[in-house]
RODO-2510 file (C-alpha; in nm, 4 decimals, decimal comma):
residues 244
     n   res          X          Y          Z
     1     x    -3,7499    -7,2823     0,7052
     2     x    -4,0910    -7,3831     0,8037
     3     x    -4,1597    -7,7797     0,7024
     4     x    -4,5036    -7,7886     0,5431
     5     x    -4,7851    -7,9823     0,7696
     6     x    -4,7892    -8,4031     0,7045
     7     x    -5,1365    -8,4747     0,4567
     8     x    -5,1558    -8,7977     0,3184
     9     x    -5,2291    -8,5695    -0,0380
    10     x    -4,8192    -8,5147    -0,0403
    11     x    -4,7037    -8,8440    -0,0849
    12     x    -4,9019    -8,9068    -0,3785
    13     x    -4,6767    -8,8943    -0,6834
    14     x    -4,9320    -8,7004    -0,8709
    15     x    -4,9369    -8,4157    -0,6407
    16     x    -4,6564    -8,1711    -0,6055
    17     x    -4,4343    -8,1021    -0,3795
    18     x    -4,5131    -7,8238    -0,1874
    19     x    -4,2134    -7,5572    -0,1442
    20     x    -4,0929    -7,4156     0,1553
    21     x    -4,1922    -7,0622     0,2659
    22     x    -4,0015    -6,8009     0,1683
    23     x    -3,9797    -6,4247     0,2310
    24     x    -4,1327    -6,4133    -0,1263
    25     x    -4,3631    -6,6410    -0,0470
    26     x    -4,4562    -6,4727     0,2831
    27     x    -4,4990    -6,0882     0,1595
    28     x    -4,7321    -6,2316    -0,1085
    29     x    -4,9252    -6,3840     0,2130
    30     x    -4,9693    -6,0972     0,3463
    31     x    -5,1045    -5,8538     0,0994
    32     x    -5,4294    -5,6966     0,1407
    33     x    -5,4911    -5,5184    -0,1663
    34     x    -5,7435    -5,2528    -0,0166
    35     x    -5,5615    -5,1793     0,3034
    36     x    -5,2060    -5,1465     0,0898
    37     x    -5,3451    -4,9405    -0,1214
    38     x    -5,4724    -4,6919     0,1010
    39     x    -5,1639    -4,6812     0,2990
    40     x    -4,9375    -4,6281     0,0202
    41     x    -5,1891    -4,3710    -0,0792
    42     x    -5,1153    -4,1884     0,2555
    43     x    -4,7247    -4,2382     0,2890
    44     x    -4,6863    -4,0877     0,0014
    45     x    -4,9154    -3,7931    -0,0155
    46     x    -4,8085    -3,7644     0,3198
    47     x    -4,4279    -3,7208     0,2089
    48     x    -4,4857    -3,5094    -0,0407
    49     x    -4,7018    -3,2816     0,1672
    50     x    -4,3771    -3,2267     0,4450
    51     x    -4,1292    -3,2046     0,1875
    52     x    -4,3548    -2,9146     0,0049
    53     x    -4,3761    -2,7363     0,3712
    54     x    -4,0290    -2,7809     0,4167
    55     x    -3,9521    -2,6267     0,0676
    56     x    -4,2101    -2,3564     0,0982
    57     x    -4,0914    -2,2375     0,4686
    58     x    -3,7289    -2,2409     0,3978
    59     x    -3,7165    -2,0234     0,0578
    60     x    -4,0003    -1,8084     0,1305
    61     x    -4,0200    -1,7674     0,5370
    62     x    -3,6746    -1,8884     0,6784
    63     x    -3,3833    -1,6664     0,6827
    64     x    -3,2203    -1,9365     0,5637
    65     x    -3,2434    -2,3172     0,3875
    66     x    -3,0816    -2,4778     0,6312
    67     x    -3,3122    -2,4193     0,9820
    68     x    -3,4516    -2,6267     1,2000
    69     x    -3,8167    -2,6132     1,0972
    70     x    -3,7484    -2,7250     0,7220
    71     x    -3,4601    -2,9775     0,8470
    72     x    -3,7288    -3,1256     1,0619
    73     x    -4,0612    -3,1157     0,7904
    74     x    -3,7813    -3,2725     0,5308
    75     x    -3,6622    -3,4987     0,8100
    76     x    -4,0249    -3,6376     0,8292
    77     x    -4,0430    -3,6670     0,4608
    78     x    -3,7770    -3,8670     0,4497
    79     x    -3,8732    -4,0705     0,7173
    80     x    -4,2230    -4,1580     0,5353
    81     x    -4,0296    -4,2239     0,2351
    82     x    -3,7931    -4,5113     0,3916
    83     x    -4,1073    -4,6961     0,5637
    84     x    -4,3016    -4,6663     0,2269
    85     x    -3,9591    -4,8263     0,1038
    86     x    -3,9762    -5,0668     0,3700
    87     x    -4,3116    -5,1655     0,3680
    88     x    -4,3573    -5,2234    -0,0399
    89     x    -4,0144    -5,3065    -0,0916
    90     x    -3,7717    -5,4517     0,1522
    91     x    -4,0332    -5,6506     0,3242
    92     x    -4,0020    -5,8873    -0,0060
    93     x    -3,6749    -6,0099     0,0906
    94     x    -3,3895    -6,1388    -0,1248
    95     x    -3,6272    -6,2481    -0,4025
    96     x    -3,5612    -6,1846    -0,7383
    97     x    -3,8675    -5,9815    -0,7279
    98     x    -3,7479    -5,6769    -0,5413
    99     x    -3,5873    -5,5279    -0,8736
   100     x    -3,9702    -5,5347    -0,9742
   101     x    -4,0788    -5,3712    -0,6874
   102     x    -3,8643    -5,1119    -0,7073
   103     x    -3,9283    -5,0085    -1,0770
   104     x    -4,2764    -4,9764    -0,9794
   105     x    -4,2654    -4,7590    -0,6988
   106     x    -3,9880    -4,5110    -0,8643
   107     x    -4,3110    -4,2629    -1,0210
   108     x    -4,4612    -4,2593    -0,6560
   109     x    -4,0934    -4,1835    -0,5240
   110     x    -4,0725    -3,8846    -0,7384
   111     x    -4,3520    -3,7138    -0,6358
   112     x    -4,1385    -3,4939    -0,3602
   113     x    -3,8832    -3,3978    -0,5868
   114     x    -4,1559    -3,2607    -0,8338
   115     x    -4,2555    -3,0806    -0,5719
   116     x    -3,9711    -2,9157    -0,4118
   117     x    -3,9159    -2,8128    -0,8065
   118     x    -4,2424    -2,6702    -0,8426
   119     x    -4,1826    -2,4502    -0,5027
   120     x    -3,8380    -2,3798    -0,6534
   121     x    -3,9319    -2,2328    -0,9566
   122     x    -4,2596    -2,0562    -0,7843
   123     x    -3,9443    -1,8764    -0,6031
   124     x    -3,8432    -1,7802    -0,9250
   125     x    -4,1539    -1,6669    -1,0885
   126     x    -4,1466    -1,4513    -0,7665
   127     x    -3,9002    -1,2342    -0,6754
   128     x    -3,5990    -1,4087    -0,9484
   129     x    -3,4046    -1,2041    -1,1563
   130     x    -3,3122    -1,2981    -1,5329
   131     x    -3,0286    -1,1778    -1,6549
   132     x    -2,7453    -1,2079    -1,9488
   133     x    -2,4290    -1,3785    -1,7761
   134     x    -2,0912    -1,4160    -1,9401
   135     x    -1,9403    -1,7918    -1,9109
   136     x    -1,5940    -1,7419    -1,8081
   137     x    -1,4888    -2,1034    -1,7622
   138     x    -1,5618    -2,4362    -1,8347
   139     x    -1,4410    -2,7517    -1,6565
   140     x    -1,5371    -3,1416    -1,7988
   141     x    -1,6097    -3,3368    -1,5131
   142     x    -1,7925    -3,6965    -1,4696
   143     x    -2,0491    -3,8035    -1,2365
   144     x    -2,1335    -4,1768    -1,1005
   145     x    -1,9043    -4,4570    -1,0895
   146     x    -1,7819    -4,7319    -1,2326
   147     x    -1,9870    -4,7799    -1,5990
   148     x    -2,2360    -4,5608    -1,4850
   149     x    -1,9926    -4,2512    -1,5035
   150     x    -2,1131    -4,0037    -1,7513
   151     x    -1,9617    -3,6481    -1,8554
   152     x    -2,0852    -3,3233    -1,7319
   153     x    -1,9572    -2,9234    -1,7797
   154     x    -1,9249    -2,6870    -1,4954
   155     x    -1,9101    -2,3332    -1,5605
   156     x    -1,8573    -2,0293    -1,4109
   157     x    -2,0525    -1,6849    -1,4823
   158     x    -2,0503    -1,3682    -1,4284
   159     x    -2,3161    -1,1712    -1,4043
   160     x    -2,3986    -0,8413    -1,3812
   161     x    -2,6182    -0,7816    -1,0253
   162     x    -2,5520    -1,1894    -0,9544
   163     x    -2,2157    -1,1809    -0,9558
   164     x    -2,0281    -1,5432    -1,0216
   165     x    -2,3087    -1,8415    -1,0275
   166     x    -2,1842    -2,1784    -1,1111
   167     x    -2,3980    -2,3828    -1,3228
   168     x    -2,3675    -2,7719    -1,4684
   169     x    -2,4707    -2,8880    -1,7900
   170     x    -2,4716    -3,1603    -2,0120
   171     x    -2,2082    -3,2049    -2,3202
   172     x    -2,4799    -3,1392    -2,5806
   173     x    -2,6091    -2,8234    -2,3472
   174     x    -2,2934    -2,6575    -2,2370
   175     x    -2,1534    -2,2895    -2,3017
   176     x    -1,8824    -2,1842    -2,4452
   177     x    -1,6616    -1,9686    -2,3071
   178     x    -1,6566    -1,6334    -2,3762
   179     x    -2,0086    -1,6994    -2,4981
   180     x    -2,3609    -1,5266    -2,2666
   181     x    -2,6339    -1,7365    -2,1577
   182     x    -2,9690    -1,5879    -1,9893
   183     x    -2,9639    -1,7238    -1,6130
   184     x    -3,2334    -1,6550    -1,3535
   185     x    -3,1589    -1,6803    -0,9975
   186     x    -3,3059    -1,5973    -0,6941
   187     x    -3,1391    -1,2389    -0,4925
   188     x    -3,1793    -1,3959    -0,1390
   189     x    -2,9830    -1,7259    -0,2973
   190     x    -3,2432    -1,9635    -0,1233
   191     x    -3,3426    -2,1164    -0,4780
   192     x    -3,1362    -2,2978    -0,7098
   193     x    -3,1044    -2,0557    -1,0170
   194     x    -3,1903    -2,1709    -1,3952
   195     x    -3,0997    -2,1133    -1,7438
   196     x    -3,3899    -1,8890    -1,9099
   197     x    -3,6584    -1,7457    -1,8290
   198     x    -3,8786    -1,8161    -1,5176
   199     x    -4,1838    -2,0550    -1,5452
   200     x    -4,5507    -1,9272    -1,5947
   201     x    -4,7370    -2,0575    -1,2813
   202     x    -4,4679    -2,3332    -1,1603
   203     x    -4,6938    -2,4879    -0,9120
   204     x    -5,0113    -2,5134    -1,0935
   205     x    -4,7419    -2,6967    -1,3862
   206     x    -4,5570    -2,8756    -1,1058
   207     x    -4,8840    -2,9895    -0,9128
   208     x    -5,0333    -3,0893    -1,2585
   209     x    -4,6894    -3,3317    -1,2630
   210     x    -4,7515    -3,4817    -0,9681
   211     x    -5,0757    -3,5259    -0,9216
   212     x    -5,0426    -3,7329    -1,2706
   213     x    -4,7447    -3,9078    -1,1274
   214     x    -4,9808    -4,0203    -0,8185
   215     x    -5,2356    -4,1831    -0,9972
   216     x    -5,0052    -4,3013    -1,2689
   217     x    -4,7859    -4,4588    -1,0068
   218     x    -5,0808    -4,5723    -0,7607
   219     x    -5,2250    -4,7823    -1,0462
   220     x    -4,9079    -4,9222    -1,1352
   221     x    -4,8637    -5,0050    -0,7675
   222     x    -5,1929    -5,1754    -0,8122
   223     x    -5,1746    -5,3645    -1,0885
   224     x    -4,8363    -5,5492    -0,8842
   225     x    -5,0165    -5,5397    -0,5685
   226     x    -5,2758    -5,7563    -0,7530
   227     x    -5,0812    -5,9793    -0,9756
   228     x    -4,8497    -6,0675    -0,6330
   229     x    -5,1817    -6,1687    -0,4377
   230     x    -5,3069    -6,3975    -0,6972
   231     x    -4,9694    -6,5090    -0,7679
   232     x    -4,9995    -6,6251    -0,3997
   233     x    -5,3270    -6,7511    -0,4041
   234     x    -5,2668    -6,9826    -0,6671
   235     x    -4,9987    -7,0986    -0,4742
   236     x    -5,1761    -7,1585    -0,1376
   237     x    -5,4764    -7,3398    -0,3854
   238     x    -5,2524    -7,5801    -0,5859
   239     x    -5,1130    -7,7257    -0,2410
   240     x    -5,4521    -7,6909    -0,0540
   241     x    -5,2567    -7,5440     0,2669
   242     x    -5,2668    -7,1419     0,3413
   243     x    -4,9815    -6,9942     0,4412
   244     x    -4,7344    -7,2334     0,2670
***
């Protein structure tokens, strides 16, 4: 732990003590509101930009999902992801902060996944095909752990042209058996099939989402950006020594 500088000002018994520097104390030291902006901006833009190649290649140029050229635009996705998580969140430290910092950065996390929806469903609009499916099993399972573990219903269908499809749903949404439910999928089984119908103009609906979720999340992200540097600054002012 750094010890704070000797100044006649500390001994008085009117002035406080100043406390030692911290990793809390530190990441509020170094925020630069303008500059963290703009390169959270960019991460994350940036992320969901690869992950939507990676999406878009493998379901409507690859042979395949799993190839090289979408492993490697999602592997760079993810890789922007964990040093946006590193740079606005670990960097804080064990501070009872980082719960903070993590609620506020889970809209800007979600932007991939809405997304790789949006291109999923776009595959669907496409070339899917809906069609009635009977449900000839059910199975309750539960997902999580510990008191996180919540119930869930896997099913099996059958479907005419699709043959069997598995699909999961939750207690108050699942089939019974015996029973038909409407399922689109995709024929070249590169897209994760649905119950229903298709959506009209996924990626307009999806982009919409996200774009939302980026300014929603960015000004969120600001708003705790800013309250953490004056936090600080009233810090460093009420000893009279930056950096403490």
């Amino acid at each position: 732990m750094t010890q704070p500088p000797f100044d006649p000002r500390y001994q008085q018994a009117s002035h406080p003590v100043p406390p030692g520097r911290n990793a809390e104390h530190a990441f509020e030291d170094r925020i630069r509101l303008g500059r963290d902006l703009l390169v959270g901006a960019v991460l994350v833009i940036a992320a969901t930009g690869f992950t939507a190649g990676s999406a878009w290649y493998s379901m409507f140029v690859a042979e395949a999902f799993w190839t090289p050229v979408p492993v490697a635009l999602l592997g760079v996705a993810v890789l922007l992801l964990l040093v946006q998580v590193w740079y606005f969140v670990l960097r804080e430290g064990r501070s009872p902060m980082i719960a903070a910092a993590i609620g506020v950065h889970l809209v800007l996390f979600a932007m991939p996944i809405l997304v790789f929806i949006g291109v999923n469903e776009q595959v669907l609009t496409e070339r899917g095909v809906t069609e009635s499916c009977s449900v000839t099993s059910q199975e309750k399972t539960y997902v999580g752990s510990g008191d996180n573990r919540k119930p869930k219903y896997d099913h099996i269908l059958d479907c005419p042209t699709g043959g069997e499809l598995t699909q999961r749903t939750s207690p108050h949404n699942r089939f019974d058996v015996g029973g038909s439910v409407t399922i689109t999928y995709d024929p070249e089984g590169r897209a994760a099939h649905r119950t229903g119908e298709p959506a009209a103009a996924p990626l307009v609906l999806f982009g919409a989402i996200a774009i939302g979720a980026f300014l929603l999340g960015t000004t969120i992200r600001a708003l705790y950006l800013n309250f953490r540097l004056r936090r600080g600054t009233k810090r460093r002012n009420a000893f009279g020594a930056p950096g403490l």
